[in-house]
ZAMARGU-4260 file (C-alpha; in steps of 0.2 Angstrom, whole numbers, plus 5000, padded with zeros to 4 digits):
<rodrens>
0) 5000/5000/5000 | 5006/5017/4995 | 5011/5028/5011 | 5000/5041/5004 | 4981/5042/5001
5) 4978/5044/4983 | 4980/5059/4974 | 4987/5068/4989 | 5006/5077/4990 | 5019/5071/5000
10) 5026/5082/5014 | 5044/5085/5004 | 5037/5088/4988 | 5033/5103/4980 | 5018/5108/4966
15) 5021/5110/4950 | 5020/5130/4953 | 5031/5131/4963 | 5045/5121/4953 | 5040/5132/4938
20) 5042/5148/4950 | 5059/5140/4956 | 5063/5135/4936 | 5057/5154/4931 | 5069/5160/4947
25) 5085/5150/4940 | 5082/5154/4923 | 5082/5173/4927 | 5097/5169/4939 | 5106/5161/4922
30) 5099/5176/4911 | 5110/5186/4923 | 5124/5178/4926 | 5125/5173/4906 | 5122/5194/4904
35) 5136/5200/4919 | 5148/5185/4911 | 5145/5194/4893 | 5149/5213/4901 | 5164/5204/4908
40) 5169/5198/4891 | 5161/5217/4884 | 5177/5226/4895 | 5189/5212/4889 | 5185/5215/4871
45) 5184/5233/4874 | 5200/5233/4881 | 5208/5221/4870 | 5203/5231/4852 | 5212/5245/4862
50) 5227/5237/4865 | 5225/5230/4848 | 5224/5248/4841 | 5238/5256/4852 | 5251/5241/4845
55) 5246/5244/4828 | 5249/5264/4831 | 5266/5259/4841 | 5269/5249/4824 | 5265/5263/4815
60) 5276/5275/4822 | 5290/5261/4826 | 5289/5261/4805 | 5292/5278/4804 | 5304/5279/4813
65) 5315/5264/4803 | 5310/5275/4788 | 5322/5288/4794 | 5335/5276/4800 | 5334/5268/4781
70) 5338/5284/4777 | 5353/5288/4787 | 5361/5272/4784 | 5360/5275/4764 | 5367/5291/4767
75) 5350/5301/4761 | 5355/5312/4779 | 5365/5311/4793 | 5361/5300/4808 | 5358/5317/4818
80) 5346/5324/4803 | 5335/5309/4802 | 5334/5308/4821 | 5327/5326/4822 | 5314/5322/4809
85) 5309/5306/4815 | 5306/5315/4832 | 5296/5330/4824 | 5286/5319/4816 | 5280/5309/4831
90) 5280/5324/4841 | 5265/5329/4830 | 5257/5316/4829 | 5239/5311/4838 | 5226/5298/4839
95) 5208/5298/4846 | 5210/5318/4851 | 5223/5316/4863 | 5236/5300/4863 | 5252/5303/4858
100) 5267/5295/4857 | 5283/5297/4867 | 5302/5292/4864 | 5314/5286/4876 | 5332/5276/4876
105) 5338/5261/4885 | 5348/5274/4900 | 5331/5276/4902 | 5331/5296/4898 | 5318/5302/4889
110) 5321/5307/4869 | 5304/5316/4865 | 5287/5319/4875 | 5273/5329/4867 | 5264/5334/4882
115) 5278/5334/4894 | 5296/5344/4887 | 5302/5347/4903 | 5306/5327/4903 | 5316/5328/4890
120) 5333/5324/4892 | 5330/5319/4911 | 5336/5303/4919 | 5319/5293/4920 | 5326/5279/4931
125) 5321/5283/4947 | 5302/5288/4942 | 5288/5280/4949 | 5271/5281/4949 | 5260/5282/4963
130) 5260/5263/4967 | 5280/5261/4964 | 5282/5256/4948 | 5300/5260/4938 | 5289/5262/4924
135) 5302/5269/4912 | 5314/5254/4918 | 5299/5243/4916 | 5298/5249/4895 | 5316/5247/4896
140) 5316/5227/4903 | 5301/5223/4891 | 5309/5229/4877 | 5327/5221/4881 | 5316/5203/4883
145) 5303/5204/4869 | 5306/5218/4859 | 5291/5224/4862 | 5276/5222/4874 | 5263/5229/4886
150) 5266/5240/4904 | 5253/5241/4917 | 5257/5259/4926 | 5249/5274/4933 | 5250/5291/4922
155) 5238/5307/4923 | 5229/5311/4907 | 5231/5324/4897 | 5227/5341/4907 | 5226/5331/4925
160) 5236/5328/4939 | 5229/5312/4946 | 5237/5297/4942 | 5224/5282/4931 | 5227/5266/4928
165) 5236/5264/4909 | 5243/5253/4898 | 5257/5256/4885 | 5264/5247/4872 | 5283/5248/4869
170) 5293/5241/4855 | 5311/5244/4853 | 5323/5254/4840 | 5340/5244/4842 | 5350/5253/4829
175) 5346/5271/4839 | 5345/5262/4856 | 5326/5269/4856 | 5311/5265/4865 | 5294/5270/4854
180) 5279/5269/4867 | 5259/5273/4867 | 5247/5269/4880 | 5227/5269/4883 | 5221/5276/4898
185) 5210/5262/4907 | 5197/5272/4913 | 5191/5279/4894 | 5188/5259/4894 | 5180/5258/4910
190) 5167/5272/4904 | 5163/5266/4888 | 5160/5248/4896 | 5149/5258/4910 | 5140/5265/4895
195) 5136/5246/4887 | 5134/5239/4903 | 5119/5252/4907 | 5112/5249/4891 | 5111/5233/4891
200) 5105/5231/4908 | 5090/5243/4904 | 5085/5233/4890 | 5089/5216/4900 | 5077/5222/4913
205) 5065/5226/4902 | 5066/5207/4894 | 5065/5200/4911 | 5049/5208/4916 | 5041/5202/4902
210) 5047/5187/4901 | 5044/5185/4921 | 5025/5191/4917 | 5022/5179/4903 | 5029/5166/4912
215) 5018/5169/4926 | 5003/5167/4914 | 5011/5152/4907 | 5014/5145/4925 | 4995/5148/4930
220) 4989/5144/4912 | 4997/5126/4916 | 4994/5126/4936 | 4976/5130/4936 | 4973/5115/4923
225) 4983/5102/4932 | 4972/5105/4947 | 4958/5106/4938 | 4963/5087/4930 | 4971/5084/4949
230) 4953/5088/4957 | 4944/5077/4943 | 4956/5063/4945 | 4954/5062/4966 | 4933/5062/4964
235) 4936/5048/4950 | 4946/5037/4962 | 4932/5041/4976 | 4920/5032/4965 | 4912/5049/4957
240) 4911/5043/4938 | 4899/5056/4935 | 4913/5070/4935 | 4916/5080/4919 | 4934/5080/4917
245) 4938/5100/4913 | 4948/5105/4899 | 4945/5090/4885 | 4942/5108/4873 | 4960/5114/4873
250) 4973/5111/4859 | 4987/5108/4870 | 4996/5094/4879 | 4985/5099/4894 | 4970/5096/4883
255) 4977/5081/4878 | 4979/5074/4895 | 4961/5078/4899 | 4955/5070/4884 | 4964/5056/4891
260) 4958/5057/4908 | 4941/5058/4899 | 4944/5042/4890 | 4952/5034/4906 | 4935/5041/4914
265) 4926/5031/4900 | 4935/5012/4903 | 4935/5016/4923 | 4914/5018/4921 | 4916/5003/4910
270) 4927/4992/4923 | 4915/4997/4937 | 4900/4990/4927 | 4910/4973/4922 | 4914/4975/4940
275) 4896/4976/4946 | 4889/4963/4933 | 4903/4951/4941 | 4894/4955/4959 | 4877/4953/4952
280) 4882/4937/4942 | 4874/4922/4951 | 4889/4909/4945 | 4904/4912/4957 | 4916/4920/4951
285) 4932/4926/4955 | 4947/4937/4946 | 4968/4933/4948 | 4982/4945/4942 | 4997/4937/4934
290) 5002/4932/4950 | 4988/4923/4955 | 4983/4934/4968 | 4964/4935/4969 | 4960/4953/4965
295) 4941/4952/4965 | 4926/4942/4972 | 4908/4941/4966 | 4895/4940/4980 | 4891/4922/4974
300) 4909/4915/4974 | 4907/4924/4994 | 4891/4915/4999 | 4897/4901/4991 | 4915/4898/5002
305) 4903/4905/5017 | 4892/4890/5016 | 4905/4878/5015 | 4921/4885/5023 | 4919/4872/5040
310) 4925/4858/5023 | 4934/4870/5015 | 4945/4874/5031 | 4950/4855/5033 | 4960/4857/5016
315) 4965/4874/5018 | 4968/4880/5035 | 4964/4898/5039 | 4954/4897/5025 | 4943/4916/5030
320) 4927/4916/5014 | 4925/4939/5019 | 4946/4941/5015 | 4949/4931/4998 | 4956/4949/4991
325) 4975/4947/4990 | 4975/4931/4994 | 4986/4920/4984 | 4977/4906/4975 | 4989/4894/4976
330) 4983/4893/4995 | 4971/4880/4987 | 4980/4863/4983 | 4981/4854/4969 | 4981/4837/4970
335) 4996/4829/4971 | 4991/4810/4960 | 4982/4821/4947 | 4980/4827/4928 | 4994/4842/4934
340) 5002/4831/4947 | 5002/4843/4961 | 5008/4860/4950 | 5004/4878/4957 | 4987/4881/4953
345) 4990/4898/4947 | 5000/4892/4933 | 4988/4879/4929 | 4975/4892/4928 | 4985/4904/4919
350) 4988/4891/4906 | 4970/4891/4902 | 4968/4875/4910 | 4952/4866/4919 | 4958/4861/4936
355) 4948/4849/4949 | 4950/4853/4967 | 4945/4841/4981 | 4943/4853/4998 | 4936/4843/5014
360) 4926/4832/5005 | 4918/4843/4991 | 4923/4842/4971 | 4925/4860/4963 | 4927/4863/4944
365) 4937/4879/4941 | 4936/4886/4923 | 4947/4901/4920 | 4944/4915/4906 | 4960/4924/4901
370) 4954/4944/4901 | 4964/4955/4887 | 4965/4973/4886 | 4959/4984/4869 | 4979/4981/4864
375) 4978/4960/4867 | 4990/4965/4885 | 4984/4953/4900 | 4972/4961/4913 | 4968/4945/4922
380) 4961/4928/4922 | 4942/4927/4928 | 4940/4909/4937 | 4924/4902/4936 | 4919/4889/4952
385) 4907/4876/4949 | 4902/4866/4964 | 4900/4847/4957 | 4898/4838/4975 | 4878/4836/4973
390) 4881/4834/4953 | 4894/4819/4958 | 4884/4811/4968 | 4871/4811/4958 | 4878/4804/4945
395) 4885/4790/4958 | 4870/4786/4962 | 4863/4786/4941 | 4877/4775/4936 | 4873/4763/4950
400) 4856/4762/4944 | 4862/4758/4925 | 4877/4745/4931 | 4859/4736/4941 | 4851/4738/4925
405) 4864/4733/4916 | 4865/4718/4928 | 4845/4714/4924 | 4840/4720/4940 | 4828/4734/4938
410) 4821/4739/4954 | 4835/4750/4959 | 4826/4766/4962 | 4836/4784/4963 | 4832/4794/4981
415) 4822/4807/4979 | 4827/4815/4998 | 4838/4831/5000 | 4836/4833/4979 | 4827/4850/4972
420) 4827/4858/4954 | 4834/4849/4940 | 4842/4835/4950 | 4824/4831/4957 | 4817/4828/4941
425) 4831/4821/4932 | 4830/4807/4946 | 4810/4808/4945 | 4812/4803/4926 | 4825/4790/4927
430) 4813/4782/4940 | 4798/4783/4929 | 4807/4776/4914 | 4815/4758/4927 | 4798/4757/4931
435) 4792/4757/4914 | 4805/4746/4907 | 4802/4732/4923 | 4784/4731/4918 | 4787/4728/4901
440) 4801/4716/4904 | 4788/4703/4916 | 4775/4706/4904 | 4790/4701/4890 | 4793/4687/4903
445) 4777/4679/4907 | 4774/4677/4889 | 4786/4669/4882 | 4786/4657/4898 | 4770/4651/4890
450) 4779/4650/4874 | 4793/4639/4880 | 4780/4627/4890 | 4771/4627/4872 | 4753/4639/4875
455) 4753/4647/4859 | 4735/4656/4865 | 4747/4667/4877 | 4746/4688/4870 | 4751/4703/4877
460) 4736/4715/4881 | 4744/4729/4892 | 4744/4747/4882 | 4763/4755/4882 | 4770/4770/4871
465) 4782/4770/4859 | 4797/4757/4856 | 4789/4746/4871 | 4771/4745/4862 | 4780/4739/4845
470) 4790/4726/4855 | 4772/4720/4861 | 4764/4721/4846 | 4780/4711/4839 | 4777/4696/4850
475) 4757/4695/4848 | 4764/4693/4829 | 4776/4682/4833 | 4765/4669/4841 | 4751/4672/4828
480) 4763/4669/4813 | 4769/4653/4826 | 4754/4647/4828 | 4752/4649/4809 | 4765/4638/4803
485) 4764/4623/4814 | 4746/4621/4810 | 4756/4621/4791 | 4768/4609/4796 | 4756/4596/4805
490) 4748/4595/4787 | 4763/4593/4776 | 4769/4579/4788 | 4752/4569/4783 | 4755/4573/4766
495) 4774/4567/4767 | 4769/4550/4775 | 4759/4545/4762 | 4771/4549/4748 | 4785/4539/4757
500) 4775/4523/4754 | 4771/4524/4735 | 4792/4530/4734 | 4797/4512/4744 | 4788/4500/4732
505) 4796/4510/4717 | 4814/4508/4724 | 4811/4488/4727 | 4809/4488/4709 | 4825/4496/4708
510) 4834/4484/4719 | 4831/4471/4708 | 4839/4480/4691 | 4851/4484/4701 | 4858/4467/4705
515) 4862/4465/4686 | 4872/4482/4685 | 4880/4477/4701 | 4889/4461/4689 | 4893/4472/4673
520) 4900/4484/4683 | 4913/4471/4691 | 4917/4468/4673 | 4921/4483/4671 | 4933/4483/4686
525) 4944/4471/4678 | 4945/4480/4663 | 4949/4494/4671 | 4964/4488/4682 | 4971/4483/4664
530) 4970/4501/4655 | 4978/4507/4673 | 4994/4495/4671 | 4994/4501/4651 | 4992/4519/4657
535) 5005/4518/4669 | 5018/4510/4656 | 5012/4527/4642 | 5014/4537/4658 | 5034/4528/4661
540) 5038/4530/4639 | 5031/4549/4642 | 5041/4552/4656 | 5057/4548/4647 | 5053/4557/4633
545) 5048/4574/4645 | 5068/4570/4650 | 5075/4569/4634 | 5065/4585/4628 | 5071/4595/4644
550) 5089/4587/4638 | 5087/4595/4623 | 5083/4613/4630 | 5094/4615/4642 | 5107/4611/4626
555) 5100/4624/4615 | 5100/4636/4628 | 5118/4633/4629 | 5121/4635/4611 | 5112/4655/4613
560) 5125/4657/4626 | 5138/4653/4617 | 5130/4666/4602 | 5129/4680/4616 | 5148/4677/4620
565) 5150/4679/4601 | 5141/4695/4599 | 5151/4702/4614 | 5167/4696/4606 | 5162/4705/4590
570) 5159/4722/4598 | 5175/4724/4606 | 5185/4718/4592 | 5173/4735/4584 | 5180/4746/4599
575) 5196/4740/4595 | 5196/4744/4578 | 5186/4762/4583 | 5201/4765/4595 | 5213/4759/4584
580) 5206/4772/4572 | 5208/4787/4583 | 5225/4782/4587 | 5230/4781/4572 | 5225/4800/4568
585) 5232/4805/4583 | 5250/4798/4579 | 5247/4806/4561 | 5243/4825/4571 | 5260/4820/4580
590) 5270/4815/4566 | 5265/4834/4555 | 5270/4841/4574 | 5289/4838/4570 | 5302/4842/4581
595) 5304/4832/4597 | 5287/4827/4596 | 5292/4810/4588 | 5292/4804/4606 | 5275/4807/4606
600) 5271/4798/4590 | 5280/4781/4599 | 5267/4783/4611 | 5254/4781/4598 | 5261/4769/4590
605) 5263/4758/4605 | 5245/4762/4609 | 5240/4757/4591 | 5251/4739/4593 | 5242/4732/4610
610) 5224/4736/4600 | 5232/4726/4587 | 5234/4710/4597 | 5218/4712/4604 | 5209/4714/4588
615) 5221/4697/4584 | 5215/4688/4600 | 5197/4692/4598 | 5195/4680/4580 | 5202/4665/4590
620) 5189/4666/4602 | 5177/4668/4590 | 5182/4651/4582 | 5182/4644/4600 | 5166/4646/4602
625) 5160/4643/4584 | 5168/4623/4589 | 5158/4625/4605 | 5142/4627/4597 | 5145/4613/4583
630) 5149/4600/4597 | 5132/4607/4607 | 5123/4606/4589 | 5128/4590/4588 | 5122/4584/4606
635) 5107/4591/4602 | 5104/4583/4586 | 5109/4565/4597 | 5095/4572/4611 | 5083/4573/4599
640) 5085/4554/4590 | 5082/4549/4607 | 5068/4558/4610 | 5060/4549/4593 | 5062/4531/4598
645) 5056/4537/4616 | 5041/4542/4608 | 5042/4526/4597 | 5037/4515/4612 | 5023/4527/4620
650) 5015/4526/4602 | 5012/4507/4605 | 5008/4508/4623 | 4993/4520/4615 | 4989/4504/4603
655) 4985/4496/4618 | 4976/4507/4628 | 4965/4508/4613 | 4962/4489/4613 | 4956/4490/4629
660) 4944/4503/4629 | 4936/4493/4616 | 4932/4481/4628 | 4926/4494/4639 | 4914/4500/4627
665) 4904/4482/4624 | 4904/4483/4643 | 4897/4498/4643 | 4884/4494/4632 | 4877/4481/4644
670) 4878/4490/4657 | 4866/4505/4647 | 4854/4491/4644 | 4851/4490/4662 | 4853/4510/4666
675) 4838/4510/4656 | 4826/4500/4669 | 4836/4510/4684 | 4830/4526/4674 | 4811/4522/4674
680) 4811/4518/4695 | 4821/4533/4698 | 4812/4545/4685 | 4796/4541/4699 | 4804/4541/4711
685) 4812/4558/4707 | 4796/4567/4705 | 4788/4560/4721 | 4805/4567/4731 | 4803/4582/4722
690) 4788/4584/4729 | 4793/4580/4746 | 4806/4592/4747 | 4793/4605/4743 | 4787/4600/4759
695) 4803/4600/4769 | 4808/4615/4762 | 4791/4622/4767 | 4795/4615/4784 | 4813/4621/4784
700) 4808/4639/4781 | 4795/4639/4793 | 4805/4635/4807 | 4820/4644/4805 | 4810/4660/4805
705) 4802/4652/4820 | 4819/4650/4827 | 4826/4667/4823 | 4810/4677/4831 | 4812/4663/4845
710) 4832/4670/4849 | 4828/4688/4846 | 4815/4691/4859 | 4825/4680/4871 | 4840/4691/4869
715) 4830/4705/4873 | 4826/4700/4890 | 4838/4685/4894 | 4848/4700/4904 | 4832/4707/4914
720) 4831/4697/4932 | 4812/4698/4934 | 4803/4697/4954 | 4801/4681/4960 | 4784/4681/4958
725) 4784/4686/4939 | 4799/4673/4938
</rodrens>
């Protein structure tokens, strides 16, 4: 928890108008200080152009000086003559109305002085100035280490007596041992810098007062905004969502963030309906963070763990139903031997995963819905609880009822006690439906007790609905249509007996032709065993020939053989030739080459002698194998003589066989003599047979349709147990 109630400032802080005041403050501080740094650097500049200009007027008359020292020593005038000059000249001479320029030599005496003539010729050595200062000796040194150079002193100006700061510049005439100086007077500095300063100080001030009045517009054109949105901000996280968040009409940031604070205002009226609708929701519900920490309760999810917290609190120790916000969820365990094997139940849940939770004795299902922002960024998972206890044991006590049924045992009945709502009439119906399906199952019972004792009178009369009135009507049918054909087959049995007689004095007719077909047909026995012996011996003659035939392929296959090996032989002695070709035209390209390449053609010519052998072996295998073949032609032709006189002898065994189917035949015809009588017996007894296997067909049909009606309806109750008194 913050240390600080919403919305309100802490002690050390300060408001936005005072860190503008104190940012205006320092800014005006800076404007300052950047404005006295630049009149510093005004005087330095001031003072620098001056000393810039004094040198360039000391190099000036330093120039003309060495004019008239040129001249001299070219002998244009004496030494004397262009000393004079040079000093009349500079004596003369003036810059910015009243600087001069003064001469004196390295004793230090002074040469020339515009202003001051009574110097001439003195010994300036021992002057000073008011704070001490050799100055003359001082032009003198700098001159003697430099050649020239700046000397900070005190001088009167022109027409005063009190000493001022100045600064000369000195540069040295060696040939004449002169010193040529010109200084600035520090104080015409001083009062053009005072001059700048004072005007840009005026026009400083007058930017800083404006600028300090605008900011202080800009400071409470911002302030008054902020705790405007501040103020709007505080009664929105009161709870007032009825506020109307000032400035949304400005063009600026400001109006920016109130147009934000009005859209914020929009999604926080939004969240406190889903939040409301959540309480009002009769399903209990719940909301986690991505933590897992429970960050809102519906009312139902409350009175739910309030009406069961004395279980709850034998899983989950402590367990308080009015403090589930901030509390972890993972307080509530998994189970260890389940689908997620013990794992937090946060991360189940977070996963998007159905979790069962068994807490002292009662079976919750959560159901989590993952909640998204407008951008797809997590807000928080809504868990859904579904108490299944009464639903289990419901559904315990159902599938008991069905395994009974299962079973055959049909009075198991479902408690109607402690049940309301839909599990009342669920269980209601499933009685209803056992009790309709006992009665029909003893009705179904009874009735076909009296159709195994043999009471084909027995019907079913009791009215039901649906599927159980067709299986009633079914059975009436079944015993009419049994009834039906037994009554059929009782006839066709009287019919049949009669028939059998007339067919029994027909077939001792038959026995008696019979007796003589009996003796031909020994004859024929014998006669048989005969053509067998004669068959066998064709068979043996055949045999040999199959042999001598098989002989004679397998030596004709031999000769192709041989005729493949010759073909191959013939195409490489082809290559050989082919290759001896190309060598040939390759020792040629050699030979036109000249030169040392004649190694080159022994090579060829090498090459082009080993094809030549080969090209001489390969005709002696051809004729190797051409003497091959003639020897396999000849077995073959040896092969096939013996295969003629083989078939030589099966040709007379064939003679004989014929001989003896002669005899056969004059049997035969005896024994036709005789078929003819069997034909007559068995041509009436044929018809009356037919006609009794009308009837036994008849009789067949009708009882295996009895049959098959006779299994079905047993199957359908054989797994009923019936009460003893049905039984």
């Amino acid at each position: 928890m913050s240390p600080h109630p919403p919305f309100a400032r802490p002690h050390s802080g300060a408001s936005i108008g005072a860190r503008l005041t104190i940012l205006i403050v320092i800014m005006v501080i800076g404007a300052a200080g950047i404005a006295g740094f630049g009149l510093r650097e005004l005087r330095l500049t001031l003072l620098h152009d001056r000393q810039d200009k004094t040198r360039n007027l000391v190099e000036v008359a330093h120039g003309v000086v060495e004019r008239f020292g040129a001249i001299a020593e070219r002998g244009g005038m004496s030494r004397e003559a262009a000393q004079t000059a040079a000093l009349e000249t500079l004596r003369g001479l003036r810059y910015d109305g009243k600087e001069y320029f003064w001469i004196n030599d390295m004793a230090p005496r002074m040469v020339m002085h515009p202003l001051r003539p009574d110097l001439e010729g003195q010994d300036l050595s021992t002057t000073r100035d008011p704070a001490g200062t050799p100055l003359f000796v001082e032009f003198v040194r700098t001159v003697e280490a430099g050649g020239a150079g700046f000397v900070d002193y005190l001088w009167p100006q022109p027409g005063g007596t009190d000493p001022v700061p100045k600064l000369s510049y000195v540069k040295g005439y060696q040939p004449w041992g002169w010193v040529v100086g010109s200084g600035i007077y520090i104080d015409d500095v001083d009062a053009i810098f005072i001059r700048q300063a004072t005007i840009t100080a005026g026009i400083a001030a007058v930017i800083f007062t404006l600028a300090v009045v605008l900011a202080s517009r800009i400071v409470r054109g911002i302030v008054r905004p902020v705790r405007a949105l501040r103020r709007a901000m505080g009664d929105l996280s009161d709870g007032h969502l009825d506020v109307v968040v000032p400035g949304t009409e400005a063009g600026d940031e400001l109006g920016d963030m109130a147009r934000a604070l009005d859209a914020l205002k929009q999604v926080a009226v939004t969240a406190v309906r889903s939040g409301s609708g959540l309480d009002q929701v009769g399903s209990p519900i719940m909301m986690i963070d991505g933590d897992g920490v429970v960050f809102h309760a519906n009312q139902a999810i409350t009175a739910m763990f309030a009406s069961v917290s004395a279980e709850i609190s034998r899983s989950v120790p402590g367990f308080e139903p009015g403090r589930l916000i901030g509390t972890p969820i993972d307080r509530f365990p998994v189970a260890a031997g389940g689908e997620h094997r013990g794992g937090p139940l946060s991360r189940i849940l977070l996963g998007g995963a159905e979790v069962r939770l068994d807490l002292g004795g009662r079976t919750f299902l959560l159901v989590p819905h993952p909640v998204a922002g407008r951008h797809g960024q997590p807000l928080g998972t809504v868990v859904e609880w579904n108490d299944r206890t009464d639903e289990l044991r419901i559904e315990g006590e159902i599938s008991g009822m069905v395994a009974a049924a299962v079973r055959g045992d049909l009075s198991a009945r479902i408690p109607l006690a402690g049940k309301a709502g839909f599990f009342l009439t669920t269980s209601e119906g499933i009685n209803r439906l056992a009790e309709t399906v006992s009665g029909v199952s003893e009705d179904l019972a009874d009735a076909l007790g009296c159709l195994a004792a043999g009471d084909l009178t027995r019907r079913i009369g009791t009215d039901y609905d649906g599927v159980f009135q067709r299986l009633g009507n079914d059975f009436n049918a079944t015993a009419d249509t049994l009834a039906d054909v037994v009554g059929r087959i009782s006839a066709g049995s009287r019919d049949l007996a009669e028939r059998t007689e007339q067919q029994v004095s027909s077939l001792r007719r038959t026995t008696a032709t019979m007796e003589g077909l009996t003796g031909t047909v020994r004859a024929n026995v014998r006669t048989s065993v005969r053509v067998e012996e004669a068959a066998v011996a064709a068979h043996g003659s055949a045999d040999k020939g199959a042999g001598v035939a098989e002989d004679a392929v397998d030596a004709m296959r031999r000769i192709e053989e041989s005729s493949s090996h010759i073909g191959d032989i013939v195409s490489m002695i082809d290559e050989i030739a082919f290759q001896t070709n190309l060598l040939a035209l390759n020792a040629a390209v050699e030979a036109a080459r000249a030169g040392d390449a004649g190694r080159g053609f022994a090579v060829v010519a090498t090459e082009v002698r080993t094809l030549a052998q080969r090209s001489a072996a390969a005709p002696k295998d051809i004729k190797r194998l051409i003497h091959t073949s003639g020897e396999e032609v000849h077995d073959g032709v040896v092969l096939v003589r013996a295969a003629g006189s083989a078939l030589t002898d099966i040709t007379a065994s064939v003679g004989k066989v014929a001989d003896l189917i002669g005899v056969i035949a004059r049997a035969t015809s005896k024994q036709a003599e005789g078929l003819d009588e069997v034909g007559v017996a068995i041509a009436s007894m044929d018809a009356m047979a037919q006609q009794n296997a009308a009837l036994v067909e008849e009789s067949s049909t009708a009882a295996e349709s009895l049959e098959s009606q006779a299994r079905e309806l047993t199957s359908l109750i054989s797994f009923f147990t019936l009460t003893a008194e049905a039984a």
